[in-house]
KETORVO-140017 format. One record per residue (C-alpha): residue in three letters; x, y, z. Coordinates in Angstrom, 3 decimals. Example, Ala and Ser with C-alpha at 12.3 -4.5 7.8 and 13.67 -1.06 7.14 Angstrom:
# KETORVO-140017
(Ala (12.300 -4.500 7.800)),
(Ser (13.670 -1.060 7.140)),
//
This chain:
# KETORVO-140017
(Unk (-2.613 -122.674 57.180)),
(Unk (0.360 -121.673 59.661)),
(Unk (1.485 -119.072 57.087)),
(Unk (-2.009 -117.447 56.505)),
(Unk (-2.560 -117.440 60.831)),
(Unk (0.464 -114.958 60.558)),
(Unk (-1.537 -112.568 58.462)),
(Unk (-4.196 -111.859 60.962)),
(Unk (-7.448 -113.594 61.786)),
(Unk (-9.269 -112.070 58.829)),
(Unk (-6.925 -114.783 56.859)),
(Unk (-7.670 -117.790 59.153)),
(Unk (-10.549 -119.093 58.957)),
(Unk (-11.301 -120.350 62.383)),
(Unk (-9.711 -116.520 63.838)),
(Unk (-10.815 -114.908 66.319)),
(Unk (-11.950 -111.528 64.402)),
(Unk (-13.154 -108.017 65.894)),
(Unk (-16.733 -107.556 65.266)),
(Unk (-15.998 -103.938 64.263)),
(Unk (-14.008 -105.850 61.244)),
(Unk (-15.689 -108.458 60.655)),
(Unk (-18.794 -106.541 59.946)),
(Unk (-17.615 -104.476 57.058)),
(Unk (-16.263 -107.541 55.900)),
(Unk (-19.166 -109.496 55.780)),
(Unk (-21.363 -106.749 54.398)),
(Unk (-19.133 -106.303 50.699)),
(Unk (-20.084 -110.199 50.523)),
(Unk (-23.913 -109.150 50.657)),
(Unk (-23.156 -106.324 48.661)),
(Unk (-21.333 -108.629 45.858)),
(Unk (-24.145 -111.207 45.785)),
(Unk (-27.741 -108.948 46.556)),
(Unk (-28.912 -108.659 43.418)),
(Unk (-27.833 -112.157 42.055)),
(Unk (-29.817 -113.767 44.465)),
(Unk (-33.067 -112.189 43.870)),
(Unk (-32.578 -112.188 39.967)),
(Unk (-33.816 -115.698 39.788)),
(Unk (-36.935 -115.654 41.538)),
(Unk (-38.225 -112.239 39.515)),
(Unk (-37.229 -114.355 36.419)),
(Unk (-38.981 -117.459 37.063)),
(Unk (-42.182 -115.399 39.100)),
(Unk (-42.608 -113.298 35.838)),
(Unk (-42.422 -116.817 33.543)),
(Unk (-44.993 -117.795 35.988)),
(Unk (-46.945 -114.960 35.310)),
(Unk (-46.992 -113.581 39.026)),
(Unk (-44.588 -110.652 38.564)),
(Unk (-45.665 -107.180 39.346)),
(Unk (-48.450 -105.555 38.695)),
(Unk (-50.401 -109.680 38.525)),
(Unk (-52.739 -111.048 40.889)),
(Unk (-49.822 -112.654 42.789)),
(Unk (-47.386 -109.593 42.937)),
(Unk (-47.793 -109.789 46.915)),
(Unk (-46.750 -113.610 46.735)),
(Unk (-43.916 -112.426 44.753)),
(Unk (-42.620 -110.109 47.448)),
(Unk (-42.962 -112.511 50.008)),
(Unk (-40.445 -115.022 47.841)),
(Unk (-38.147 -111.809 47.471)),
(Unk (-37.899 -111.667 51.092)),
(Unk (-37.526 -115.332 51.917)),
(Unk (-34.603 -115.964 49.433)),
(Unk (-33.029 -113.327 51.355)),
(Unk (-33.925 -114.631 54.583)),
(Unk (-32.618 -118.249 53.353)),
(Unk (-29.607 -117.499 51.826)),
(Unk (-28.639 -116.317 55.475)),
(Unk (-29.607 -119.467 57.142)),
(Unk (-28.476 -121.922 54.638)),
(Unk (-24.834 -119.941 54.939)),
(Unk (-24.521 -120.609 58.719)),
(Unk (-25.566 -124.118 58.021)),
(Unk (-22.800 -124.606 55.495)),
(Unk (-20.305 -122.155 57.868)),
(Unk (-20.674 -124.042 60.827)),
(Unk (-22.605 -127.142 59.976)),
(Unk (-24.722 -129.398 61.840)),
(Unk (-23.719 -132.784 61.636)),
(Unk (-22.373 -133.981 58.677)),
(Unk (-23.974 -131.421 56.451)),
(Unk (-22.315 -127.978 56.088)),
(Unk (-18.613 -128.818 54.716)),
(Unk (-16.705 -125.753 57.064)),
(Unk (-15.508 -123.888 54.196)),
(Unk (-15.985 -119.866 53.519)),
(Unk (-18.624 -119.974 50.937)),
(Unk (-21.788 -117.686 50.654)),
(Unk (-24.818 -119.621 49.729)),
(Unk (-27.426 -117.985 47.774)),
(Unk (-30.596 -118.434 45.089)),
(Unk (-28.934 -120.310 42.002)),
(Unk (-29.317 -118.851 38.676)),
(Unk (-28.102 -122.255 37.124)),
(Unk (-32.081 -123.454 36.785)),
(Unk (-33.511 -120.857 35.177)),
(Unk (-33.318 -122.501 31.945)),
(Unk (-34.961 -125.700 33.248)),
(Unk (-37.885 -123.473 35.343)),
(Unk (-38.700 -121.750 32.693)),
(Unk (-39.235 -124.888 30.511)),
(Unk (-41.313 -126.475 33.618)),
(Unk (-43.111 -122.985 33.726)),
(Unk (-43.763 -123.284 30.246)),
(Unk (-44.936 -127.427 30.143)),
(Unk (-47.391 -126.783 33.369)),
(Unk (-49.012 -123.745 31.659)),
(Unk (-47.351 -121.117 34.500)),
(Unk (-49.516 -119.859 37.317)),
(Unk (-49.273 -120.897 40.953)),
(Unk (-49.354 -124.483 40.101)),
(Unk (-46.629 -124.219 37.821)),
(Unk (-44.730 -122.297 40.735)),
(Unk (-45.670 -125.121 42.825)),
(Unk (-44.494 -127.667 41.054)),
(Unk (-41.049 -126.280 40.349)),
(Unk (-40.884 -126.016 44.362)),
(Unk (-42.076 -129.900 44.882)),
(Unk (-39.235 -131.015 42.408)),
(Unk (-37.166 -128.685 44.000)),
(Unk (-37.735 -130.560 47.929)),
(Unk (-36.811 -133.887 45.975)),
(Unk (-34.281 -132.794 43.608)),
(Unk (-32.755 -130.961 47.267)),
(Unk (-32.559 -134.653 48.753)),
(Unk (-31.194 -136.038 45.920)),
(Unk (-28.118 -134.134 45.813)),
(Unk (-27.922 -134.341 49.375)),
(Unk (-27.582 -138.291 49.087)),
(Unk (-25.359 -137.825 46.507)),
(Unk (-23.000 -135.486 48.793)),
(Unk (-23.367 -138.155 51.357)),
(Unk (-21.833 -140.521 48.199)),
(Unk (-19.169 -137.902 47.437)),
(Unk (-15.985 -139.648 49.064)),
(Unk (-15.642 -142.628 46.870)),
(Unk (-16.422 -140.258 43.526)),
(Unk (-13.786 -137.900 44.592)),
(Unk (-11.429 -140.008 42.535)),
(Unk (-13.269 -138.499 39.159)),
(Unk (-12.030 -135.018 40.422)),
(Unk (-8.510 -134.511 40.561)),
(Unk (-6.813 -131.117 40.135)),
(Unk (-7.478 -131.387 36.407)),
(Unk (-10.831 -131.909 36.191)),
(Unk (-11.782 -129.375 39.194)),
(Unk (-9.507 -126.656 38.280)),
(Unk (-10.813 -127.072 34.507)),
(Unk (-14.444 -126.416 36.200)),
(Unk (-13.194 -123.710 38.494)),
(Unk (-11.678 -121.995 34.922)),
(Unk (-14.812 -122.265 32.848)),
(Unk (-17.306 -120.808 35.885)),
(Unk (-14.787 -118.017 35.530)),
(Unk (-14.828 -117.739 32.462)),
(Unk (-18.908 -117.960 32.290)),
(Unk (-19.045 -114.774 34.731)),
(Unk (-16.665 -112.542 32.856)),
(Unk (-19.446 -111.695 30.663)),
(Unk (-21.646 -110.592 33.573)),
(Unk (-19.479 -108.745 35.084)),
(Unk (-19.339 -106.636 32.149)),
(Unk (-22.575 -106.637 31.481)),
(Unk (-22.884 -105.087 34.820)),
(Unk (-20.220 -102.805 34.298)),
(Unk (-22.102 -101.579 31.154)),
(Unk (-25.143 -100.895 33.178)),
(Unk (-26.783 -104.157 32.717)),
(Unk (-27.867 -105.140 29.329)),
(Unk (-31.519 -104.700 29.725)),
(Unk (-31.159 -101.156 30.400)),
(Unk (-31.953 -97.949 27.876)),
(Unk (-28.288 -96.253 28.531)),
(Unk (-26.325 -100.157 28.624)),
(Unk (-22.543 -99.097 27.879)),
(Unk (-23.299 -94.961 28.124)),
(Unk (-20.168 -92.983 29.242)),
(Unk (-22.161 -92.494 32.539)),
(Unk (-22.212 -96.023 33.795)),
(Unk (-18.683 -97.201 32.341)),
(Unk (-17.499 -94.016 34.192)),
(Unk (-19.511 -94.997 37.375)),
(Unk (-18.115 -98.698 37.302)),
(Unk (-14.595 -97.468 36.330)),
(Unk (-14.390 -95.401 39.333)),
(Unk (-15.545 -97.803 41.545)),
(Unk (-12.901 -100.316 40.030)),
(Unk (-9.929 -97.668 40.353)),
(Unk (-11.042 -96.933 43.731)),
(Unk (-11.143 -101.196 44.509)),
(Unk (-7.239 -101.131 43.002)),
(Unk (-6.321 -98.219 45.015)),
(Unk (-7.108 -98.955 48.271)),
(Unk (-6.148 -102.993 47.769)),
(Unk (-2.564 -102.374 46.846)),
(Unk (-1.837 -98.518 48.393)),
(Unk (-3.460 -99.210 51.927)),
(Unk (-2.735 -102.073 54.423)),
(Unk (-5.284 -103.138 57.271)),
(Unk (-8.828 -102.809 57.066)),
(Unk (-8.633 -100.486 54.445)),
(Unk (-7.177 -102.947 52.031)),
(Unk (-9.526 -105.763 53.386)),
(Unk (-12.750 -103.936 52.927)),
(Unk (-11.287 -102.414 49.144)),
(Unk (-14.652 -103.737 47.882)),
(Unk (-17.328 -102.252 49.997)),
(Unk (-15.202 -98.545 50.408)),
(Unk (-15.228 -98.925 46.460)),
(Unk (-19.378 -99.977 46.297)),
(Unk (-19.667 -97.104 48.899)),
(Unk (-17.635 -94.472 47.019)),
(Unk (-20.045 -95.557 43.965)),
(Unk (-23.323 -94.767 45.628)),
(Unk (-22.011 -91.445 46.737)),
(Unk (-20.583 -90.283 43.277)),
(Unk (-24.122 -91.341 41.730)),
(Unk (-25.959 -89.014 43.936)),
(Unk (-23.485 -86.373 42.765)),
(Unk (-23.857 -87.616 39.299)),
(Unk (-27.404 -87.065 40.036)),
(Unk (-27.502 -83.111 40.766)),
(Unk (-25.188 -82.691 37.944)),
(Unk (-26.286 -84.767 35.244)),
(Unk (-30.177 -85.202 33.470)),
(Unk (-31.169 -88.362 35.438)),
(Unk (-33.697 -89.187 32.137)),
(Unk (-33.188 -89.187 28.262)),
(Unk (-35.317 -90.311 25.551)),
(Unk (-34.989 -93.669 24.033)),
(Unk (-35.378 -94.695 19.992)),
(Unk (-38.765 -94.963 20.251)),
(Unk (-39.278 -91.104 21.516)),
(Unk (-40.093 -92.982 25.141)),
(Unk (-38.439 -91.226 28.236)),
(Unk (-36.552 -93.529 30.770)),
(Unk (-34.671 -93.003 34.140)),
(Unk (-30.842 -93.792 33.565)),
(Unk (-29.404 -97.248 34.917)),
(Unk (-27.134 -95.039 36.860)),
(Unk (-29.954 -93.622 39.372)),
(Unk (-30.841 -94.387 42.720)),
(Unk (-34.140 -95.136 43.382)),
(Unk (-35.092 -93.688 46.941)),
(Unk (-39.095 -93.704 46.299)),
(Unk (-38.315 -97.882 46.563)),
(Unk (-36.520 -97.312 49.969)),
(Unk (-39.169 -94.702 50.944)),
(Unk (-41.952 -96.922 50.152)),
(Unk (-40.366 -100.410 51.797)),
(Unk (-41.990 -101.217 55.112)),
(Unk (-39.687 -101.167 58.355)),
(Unk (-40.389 -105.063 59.785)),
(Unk (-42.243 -108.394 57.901)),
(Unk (-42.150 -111.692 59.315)),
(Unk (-41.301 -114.254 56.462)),
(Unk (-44.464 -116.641 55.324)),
(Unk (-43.734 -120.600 55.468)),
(Unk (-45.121 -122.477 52.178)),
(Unk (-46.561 -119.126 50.697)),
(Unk (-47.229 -121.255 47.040)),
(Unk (-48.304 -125.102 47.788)),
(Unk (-46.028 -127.529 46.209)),
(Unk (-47.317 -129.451 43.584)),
(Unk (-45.460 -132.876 42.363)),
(Unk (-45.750 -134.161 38.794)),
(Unk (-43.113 -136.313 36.869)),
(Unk (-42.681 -133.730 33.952)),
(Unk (-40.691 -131.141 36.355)),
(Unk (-38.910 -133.645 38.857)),
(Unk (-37.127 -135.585 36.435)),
(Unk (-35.664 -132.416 34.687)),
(Unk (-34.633 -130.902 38.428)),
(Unk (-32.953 -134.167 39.330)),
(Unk (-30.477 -133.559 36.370)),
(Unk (-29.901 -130.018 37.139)),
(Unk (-29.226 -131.139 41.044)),
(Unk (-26.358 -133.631 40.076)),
(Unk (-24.908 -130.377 37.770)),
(Unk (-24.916 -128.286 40.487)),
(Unk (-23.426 -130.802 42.346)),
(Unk (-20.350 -130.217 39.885)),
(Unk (-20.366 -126.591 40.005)),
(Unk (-20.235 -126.547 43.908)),
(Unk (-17.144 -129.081 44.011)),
(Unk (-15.679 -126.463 41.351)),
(Unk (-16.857 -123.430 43.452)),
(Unk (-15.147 -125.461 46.781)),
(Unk (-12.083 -126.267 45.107)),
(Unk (-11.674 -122.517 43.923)),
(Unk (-12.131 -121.070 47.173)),
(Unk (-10.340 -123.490 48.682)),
(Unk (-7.055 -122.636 46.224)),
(Unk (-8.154 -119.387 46.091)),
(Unk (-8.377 -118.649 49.744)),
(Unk (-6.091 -121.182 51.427)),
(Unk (-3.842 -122.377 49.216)),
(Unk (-4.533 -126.119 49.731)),
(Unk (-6.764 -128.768 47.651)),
(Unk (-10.280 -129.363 49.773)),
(Unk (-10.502 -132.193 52.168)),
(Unk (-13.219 -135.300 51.344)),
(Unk (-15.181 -133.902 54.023)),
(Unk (-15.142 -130.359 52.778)),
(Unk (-16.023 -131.313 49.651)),
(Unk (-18.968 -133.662 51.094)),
(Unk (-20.532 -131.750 53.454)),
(Unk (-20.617 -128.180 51.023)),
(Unk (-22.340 -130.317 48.527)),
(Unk (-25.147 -132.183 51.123)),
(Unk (-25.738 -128.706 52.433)),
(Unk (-26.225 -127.359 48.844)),
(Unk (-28.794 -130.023 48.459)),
(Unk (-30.782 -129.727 51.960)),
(Unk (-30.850 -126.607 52.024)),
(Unk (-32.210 -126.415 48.466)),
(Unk (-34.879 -128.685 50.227)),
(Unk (-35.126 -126.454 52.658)),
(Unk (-35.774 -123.151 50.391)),
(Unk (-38.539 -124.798 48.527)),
(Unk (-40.144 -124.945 52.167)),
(Unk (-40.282 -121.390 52.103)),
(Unk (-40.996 -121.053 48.257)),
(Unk (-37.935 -119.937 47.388)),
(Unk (-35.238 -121.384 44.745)),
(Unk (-32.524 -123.891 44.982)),
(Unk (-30.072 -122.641 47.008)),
(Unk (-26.015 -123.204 46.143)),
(Unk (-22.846 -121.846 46.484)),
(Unk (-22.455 -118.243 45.629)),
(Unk (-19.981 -118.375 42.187)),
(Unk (-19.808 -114.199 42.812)),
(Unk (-18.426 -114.190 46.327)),
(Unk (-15.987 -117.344 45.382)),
(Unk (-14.338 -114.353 43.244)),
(Unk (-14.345 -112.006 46.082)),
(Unk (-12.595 -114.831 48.752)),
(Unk (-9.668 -115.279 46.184)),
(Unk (-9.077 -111.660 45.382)),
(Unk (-9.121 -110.707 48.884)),
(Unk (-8.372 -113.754 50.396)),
(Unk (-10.491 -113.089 53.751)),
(Unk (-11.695 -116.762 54.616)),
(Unk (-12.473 -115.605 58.310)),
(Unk (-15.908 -117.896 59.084)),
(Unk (-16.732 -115.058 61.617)),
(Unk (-16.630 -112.446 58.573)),
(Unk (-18.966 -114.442 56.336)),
(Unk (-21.203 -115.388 59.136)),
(Unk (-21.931 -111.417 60.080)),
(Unk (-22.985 -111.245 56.249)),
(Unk (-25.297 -114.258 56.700)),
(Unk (-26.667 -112.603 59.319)),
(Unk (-26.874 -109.463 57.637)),
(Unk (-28.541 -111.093 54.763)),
(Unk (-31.364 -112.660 57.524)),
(Unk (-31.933 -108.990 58.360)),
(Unk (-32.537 -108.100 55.171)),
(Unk (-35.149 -110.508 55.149)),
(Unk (-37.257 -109.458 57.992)),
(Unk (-36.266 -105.642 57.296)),
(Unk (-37.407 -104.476 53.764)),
(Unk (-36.435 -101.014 54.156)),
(Unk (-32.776 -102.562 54.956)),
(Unk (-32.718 -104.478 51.446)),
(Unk (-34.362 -102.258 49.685)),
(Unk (-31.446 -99.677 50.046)),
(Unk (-28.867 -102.569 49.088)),
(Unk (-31.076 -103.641 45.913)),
(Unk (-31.623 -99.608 44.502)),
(Unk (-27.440 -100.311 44.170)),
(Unk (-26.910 -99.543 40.391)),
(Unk (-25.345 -102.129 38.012)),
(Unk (-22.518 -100.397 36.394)),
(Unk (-21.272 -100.013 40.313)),
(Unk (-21.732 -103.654 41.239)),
(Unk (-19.734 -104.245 37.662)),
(Unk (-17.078 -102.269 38.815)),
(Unk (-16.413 -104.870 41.617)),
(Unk (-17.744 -107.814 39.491)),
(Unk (-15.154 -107.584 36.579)),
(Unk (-12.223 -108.288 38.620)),
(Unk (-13.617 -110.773 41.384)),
(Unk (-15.031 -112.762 38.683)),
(Unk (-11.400 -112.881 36.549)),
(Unk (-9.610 -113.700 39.770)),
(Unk (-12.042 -117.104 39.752)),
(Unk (-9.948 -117.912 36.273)),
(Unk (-7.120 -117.424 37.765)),
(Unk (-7.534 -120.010 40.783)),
(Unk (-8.473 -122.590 37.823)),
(Unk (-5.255 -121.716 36.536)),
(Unk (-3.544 -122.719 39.757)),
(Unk (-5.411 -125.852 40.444)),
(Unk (-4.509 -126.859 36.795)),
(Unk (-0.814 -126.135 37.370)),
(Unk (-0.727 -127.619 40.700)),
(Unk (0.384 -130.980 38.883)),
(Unk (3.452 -130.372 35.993)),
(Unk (1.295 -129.614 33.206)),
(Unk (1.723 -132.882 31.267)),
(Unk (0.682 -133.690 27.549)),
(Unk (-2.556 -135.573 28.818)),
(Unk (-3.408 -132.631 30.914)),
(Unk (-2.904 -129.863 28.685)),
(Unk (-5.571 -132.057 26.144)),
(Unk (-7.981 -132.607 28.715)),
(Unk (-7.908 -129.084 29.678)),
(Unk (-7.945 -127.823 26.031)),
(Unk (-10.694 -130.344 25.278)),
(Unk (-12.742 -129.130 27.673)),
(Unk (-12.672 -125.812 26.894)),
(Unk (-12.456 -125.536 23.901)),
(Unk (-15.655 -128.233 22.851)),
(Unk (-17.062 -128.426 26.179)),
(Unk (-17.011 -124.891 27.472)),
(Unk (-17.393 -123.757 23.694)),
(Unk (-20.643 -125.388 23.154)),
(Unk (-22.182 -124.643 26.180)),
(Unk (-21.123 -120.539 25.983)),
(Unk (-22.891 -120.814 22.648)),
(Unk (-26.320 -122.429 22.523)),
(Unk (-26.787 -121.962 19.065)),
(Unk (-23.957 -124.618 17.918)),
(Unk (-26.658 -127.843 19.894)),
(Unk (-29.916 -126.454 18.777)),
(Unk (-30.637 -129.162 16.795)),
(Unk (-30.088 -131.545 19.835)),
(Unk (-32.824 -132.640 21.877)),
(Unk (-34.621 -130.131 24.454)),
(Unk (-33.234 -131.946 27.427)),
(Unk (-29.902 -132.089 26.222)),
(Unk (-29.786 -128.399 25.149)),
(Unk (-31.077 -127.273 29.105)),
(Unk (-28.141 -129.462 30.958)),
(Unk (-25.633 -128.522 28.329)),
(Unk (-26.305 -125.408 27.126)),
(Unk (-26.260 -121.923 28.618)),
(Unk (-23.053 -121.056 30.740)),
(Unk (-20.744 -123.603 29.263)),
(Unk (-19.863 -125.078 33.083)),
(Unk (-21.519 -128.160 32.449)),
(Unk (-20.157 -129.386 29.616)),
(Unk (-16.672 -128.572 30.164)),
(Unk (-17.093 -130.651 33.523)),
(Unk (-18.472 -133.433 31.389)),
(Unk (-15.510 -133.376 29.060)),
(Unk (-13.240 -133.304 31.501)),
(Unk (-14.152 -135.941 33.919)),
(Unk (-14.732 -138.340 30.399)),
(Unk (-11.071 -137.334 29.115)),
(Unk (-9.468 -137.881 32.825)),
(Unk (-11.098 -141.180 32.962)),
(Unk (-10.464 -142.347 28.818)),
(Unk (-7.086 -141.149 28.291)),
(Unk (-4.089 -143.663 29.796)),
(Unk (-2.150 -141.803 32.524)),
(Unk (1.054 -141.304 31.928)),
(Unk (3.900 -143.348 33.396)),
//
């Protein structure tokens, strides 16, 4: 750590940092993750049937603003810890998209509504306490996850968020316009501008390349917008509103102050969602150690510490538990802003923490978050495509942090290439069982893990 102290306290993470820097720092990791975190509770709210314009849209606004509200407090907790849980590493915590496959199933099994909402919270409490006991047990499994077998992970969670980066970059793949020459402009901008100021500026200029860039993106879409139509017509001869537009009327309309509701949908606990959760809570237990050990390497250059590794995953699990509390998804590491600590390499806990808190304001100021969430896609893909390949590229380094010997190179390719392949392509285990297909299919994280930690613990080591 000596050499990164020299750097400045932005690089340390215990330094003593400037407000007046840490704040801009803290804010491009809001910035980075905003819309990831709310993405999951629209999905599984609408799969509920208690999206917009339902009988429960005003439930579903009050889970918009916990998750925000959460994802702050769960951050400090894993920042600064309290007791044992919280492993003291620079990590942003945040609602995981890694269940939506499983809560959609649950939805789909307890016939939606608010019970099925409240039953994917109650196996969320448990599943929450689960992991946190298995965190607790994490020491004596470390042995399972050598550089190999975490750096492997770290590569193929990289890997799994190249794609939405780009889909981001293209406007986002639901929208009208997705790859137009307005949003691949927008995002390419904001990339060039990101590049620019990293490697032609020094100080806080460099530091804070990500939110100048997101910045510089907002303003050239209101330009965009006085020069440009801001509508077109799609196939069907129905008119839309580009991806590319901001949407003030949502920041206009956003109320100044709320005060977040405790247990807004009563939890519910049946068998048929709590044993599905409890599989999904020792995966994500995987994907944090990955997401530690990247920013870890990333960040610091070093392997994480037992305790590091421990306490991150016990604080993913409690304050999972927590989150259901306040009817809001599991909550876990933040895959997006592991990207955005190894590009930048800013571990400072101060920095993080002032986007925690930022994130808390967001929850009891709408108007605040509203602003941050009218941010269009092909900007936040303009940030996301290279934050998300630097990810890979820590993998890389974990993997090479050992000579690369025949028996790692096949555990590696292994798990890539059947593990990570299978996964990235659902298709290929269709004609698997149900259960099998929601753990292993999807983002391909999973079962390269799987692989890897079978491979590591099968194949002789050599002498």
């Amino acid at each position: 750590m000596s050499q990164q102290t020299n750097k400045g306290a932005e690089y340390d993470f215990y330094g003593d940092l400037p407000l007046k820097k840490a704040i801009p720092l803290g804010l491009q990791h809001v910035l980075a993750m905003f819309v990831g975190n709310l993405t999951p509770v629209l999905i599984i709210t609408g799969a509920c049937g208690m999206g917009s314009g339902t009988e429960f849209a005003d439930i579903q606004v009050a889970l918009l603003q916990n998750a925000m509200l959460i994802a702050g407090v769960v951050t400090l907790i894993q920042l600064f810890s309290i007791g044992p849980i919280g492993g003291k590493v620079p990590i942003i915590m945040g609602t995981s998209s890694g269940f939506i496959g499983v809560f959609n199933s649950v939805a789909a099994v307890m016939g939606g509504g608010v019970l099925g909402y409240g039953a994917i919270m109650g196996a969320s409490l448990i599943g929450g306490l689960f992991e946190g006991v298995l965190g607790f047990l994490l020491k004596p499994l470390r042995k399972f996850f050598p550089a190999v077998v975490t750096g492997t992970v770290v590569l193929a969670i990289g890997l799994s968020l190249i794609s939405v980066g780009i889909n981001s970059f293209g406007g986002g793949n639901a929208a009208n316009d997705f790859g137009s020459i307005e949003n691949l402009a927008l995002g390419l901008i904001v990339l060039v501008v990101i590049i620019a100021l990293k490697h032609g500026t020094k100080g806080m200029t460099s530091a804070s390349s990500i939110l100048i860039g997101i910045i510089v993106g907002y303003i050239v879409a209101i330009i965009m917008a006085m020069v440009l139509p801001t509508t077109a017509i799609n196939a069907e001869g129905v008119e839309y509103t580009k991806a590319w537009v901001l949407n003030w009327d949502k920041v206009k309309n956003a109320s100044w102050f709320s005060i977040p509701s405790i247990m807004p949908v009563k939890m519910v606990f049946d068998l048929r969602a709590i044993l599905p959760v409890l599989i999904m809570f020792v995966v994500t237990a995987v994907e944090t150690v990955g997401d530690i050990s990247g920013v870890i390497e990333g960040g610091m250059d070093r392997e994480p510490t037992d305790t590091e590794l421990s306490g991150g995953v016990m604080c993913d699990g409690l304050g999972s538990s927590i989150a259901s509390v306040f009817g809001v998804l599991p909550n876990t590491s933040f895959s997006q802003n592991v990207g955005l600590v190894t590009m930048t390499k800013i571990v400072n806990r101060k920095a993080l923490a002032t986007g925690a808190v930022f994130l808390i304001f967001c929850g009891l100021f709408p108007k605040l978050a509203a602003l941050i969430s009218i941010m269009p896609q092909s900007v936040l893909g303009g940030a996301a495509v290279m934050m998300f390949s630097s990810i890979v590229v820590s993998g890389i380094q974990l993997i090479t942090r050992e000579p690369l010997s025949v028996r790692n190179i096949t555990i590696v390719s292994v798990a890539l290439g059947l593990g990570y392949g299978l996964g990235a392509n659902g298709a290929a285990i269709a004609g698997l069982p149900q259960y099998v297909q929601l753990v292993f299919g999807g983002s391909g994280i999973v079962p390269a893990a799987f692989v890897a930690i079978i491979l590591n613990i099968v194949l002789p080591k050599e002498k």
